[in-house]
Every structure is written in C-alpha cells, then in structure tokens.
C-alpha positions as CSV (number, residue, x, y, z in Angstrom):
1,X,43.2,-90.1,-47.7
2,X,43.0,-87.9,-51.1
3,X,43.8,-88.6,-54.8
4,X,45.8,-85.2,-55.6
5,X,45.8,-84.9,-59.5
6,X,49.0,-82.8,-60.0
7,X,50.6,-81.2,-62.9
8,X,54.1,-83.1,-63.8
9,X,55.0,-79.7,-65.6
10,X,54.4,-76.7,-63.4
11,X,53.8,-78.8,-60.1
12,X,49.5,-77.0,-60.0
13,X,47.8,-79.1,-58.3
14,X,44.6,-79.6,-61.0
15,X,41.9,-81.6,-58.4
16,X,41.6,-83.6,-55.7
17,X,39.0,-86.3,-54.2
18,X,38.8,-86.7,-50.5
19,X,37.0,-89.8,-49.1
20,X,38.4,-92.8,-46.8
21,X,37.5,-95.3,-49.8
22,X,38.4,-94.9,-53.0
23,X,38.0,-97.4,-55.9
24,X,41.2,-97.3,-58.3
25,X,39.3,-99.3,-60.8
26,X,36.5,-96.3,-61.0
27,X,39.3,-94.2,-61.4
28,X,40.6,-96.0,-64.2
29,X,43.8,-96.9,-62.5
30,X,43.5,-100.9,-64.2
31,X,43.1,-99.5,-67.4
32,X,47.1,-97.7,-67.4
33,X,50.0,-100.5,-68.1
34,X,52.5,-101.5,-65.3
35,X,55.1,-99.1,-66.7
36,X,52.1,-95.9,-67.1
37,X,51.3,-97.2,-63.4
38,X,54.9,-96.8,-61.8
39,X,55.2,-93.4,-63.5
40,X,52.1,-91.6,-63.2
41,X,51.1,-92.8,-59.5
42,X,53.1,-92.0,-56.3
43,X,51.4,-93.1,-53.2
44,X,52.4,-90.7,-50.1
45,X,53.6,-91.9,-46.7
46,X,50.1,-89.6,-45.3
47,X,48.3,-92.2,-47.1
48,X,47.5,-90.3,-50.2
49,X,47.7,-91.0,-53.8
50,X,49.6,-88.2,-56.1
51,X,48.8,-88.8,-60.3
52,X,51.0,-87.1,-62.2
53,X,49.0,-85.5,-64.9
54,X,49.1,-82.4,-67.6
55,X,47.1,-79.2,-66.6
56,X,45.5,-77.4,-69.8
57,X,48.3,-74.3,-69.8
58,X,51.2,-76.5,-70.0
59,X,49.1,-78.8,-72.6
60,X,48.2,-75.6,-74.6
61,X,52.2,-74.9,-74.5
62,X,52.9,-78.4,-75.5
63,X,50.8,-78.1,-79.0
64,X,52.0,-74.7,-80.0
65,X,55.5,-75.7,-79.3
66,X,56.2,-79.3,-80.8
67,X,59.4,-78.8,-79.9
68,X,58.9,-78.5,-75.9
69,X,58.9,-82.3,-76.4
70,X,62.4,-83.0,-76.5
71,X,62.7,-80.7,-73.2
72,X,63.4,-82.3,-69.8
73,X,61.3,-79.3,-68.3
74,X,59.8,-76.1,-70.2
75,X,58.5,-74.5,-67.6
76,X,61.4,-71.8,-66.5
C-alpha cells in the first residue's frame, strides 16, 4: 500500500510513502473536515491512498496569476 501525494493541477505525482501500515492521524488526515476529506483523498481499488495536493510550479502560477482562480483548469 502507498500514500501517492499528487498534483490536482498538472497530475505530477509530488511524493509517496510505501509501508503496509500507515497511520492517517500522523498524517494529519483527522485534522481535514468531512467535506476537505471526500475531496482531497481517493482511496484506490490496489489499496492505495491518492491526496490531491498542489505542487510548487502550479502554486507559484497560482500567486502570480490571481486570476487562475476562477479557472476550472490552467494548466493547457
């Protein structure tokens, strides 16, 4: 089982912890609401856990261009 830490913008895959146990509280999982939860977590039929996350270049892109907000997707 891995947790893959995955870009939601450009889909780069940023990190990712291998073991067979894995503590979602370490992790910080309890400290997201229900609805942060349900949108950044996606647990794969293999068994892994994908978090939806922001890589640095697409956060960069996101503070120079306030705008990129309002975008669906910016990434072309």
């Amino acid at each position: 089982m891995a947790v893959v830490y995955q870009c939601n913008h450009c889909g780069n895959v940023i990190g990712q912890l291998d073991q067979q146990v894995i503590d979602t509280s370490t992790l910080g999982f309890n400290e997201l609401s229900n609805q942060d939860r349900k949108e950044m977590i996606e647990y794969q039929v293999n068994g892994d856990i994908k978090i939806k996350t922001i890589c640095e270049d697409c956060q960069e892109s996101l503070e120079n261009n306030p705008h990129y907000h309002e975008l669906d997707n910016f990434i072309q």
